[in-house]
VOGU-3710 file (C-alpha; in Angstrom, 3 decimals, decimal comma):
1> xxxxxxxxxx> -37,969/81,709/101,412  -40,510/81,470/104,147  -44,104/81,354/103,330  -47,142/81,953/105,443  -49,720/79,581/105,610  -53,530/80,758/104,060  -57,021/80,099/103,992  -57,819/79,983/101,054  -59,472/77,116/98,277  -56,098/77,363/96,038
11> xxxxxxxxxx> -53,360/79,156/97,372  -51,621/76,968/100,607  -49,094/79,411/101,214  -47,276/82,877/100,321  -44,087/83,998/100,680  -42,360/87,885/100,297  -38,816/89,107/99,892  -36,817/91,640/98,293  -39,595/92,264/95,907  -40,299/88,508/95,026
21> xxxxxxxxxx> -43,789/86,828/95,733  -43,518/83,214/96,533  -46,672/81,009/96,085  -47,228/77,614/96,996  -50,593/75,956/95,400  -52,244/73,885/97,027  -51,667/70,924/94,495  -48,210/71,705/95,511  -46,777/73,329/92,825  -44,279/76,711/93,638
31> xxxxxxxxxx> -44,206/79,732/91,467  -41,955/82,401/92,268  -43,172/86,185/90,384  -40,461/89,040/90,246  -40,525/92,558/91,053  -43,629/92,502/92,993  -44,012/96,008/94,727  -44,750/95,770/98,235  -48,137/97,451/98,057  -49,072/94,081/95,949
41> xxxxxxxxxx> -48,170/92,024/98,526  -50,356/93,758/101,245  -53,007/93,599/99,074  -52,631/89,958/98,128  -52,451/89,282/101,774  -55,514/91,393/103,010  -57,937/90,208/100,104  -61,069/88,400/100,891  -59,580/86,512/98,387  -56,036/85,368/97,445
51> xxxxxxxxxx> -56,812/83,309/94,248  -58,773/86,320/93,019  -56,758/89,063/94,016  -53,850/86,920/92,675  -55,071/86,572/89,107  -56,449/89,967/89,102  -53,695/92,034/89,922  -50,216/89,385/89,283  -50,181/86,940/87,031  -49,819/87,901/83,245
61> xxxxxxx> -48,387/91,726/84,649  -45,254/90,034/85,989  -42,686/87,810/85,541  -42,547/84,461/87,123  -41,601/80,972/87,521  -42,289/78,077/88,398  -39,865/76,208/90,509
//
């Protein structure tokens, strides 16, 4: 999947497709979470920030892994 680059203190990159949110940490690890609607994603992308958005509003609601 292709990821965008980000500014951001944690996140290095973030990926979207067919309702599957790719994100690449910045220590390099990859976790892939499932079913993301694509209202999340906009949001995730237009927060001030992606690490807080991220916990807020993904992780522990979906399912993921980490690849």
């Amino acid at each position: 999947m292709e990821r965008q680059r980000v500014s951001s203190s944690n996140i290095r990159s973030i990926g979207y497709q067919n309702s599957i949110l790719e994100v690449e940490f910045n220590n390099g690890r990859v976790y892939q979470y499932y079913n993301i609607p694509e209202n999340i994603y906009h949001g995730l992308m237009n927060a001030s920030s992606h690490g807080s958005y991220l916990a807020s509003n993904i992780v522990n609601k979906f399912r993921y892994q980490e690849l």
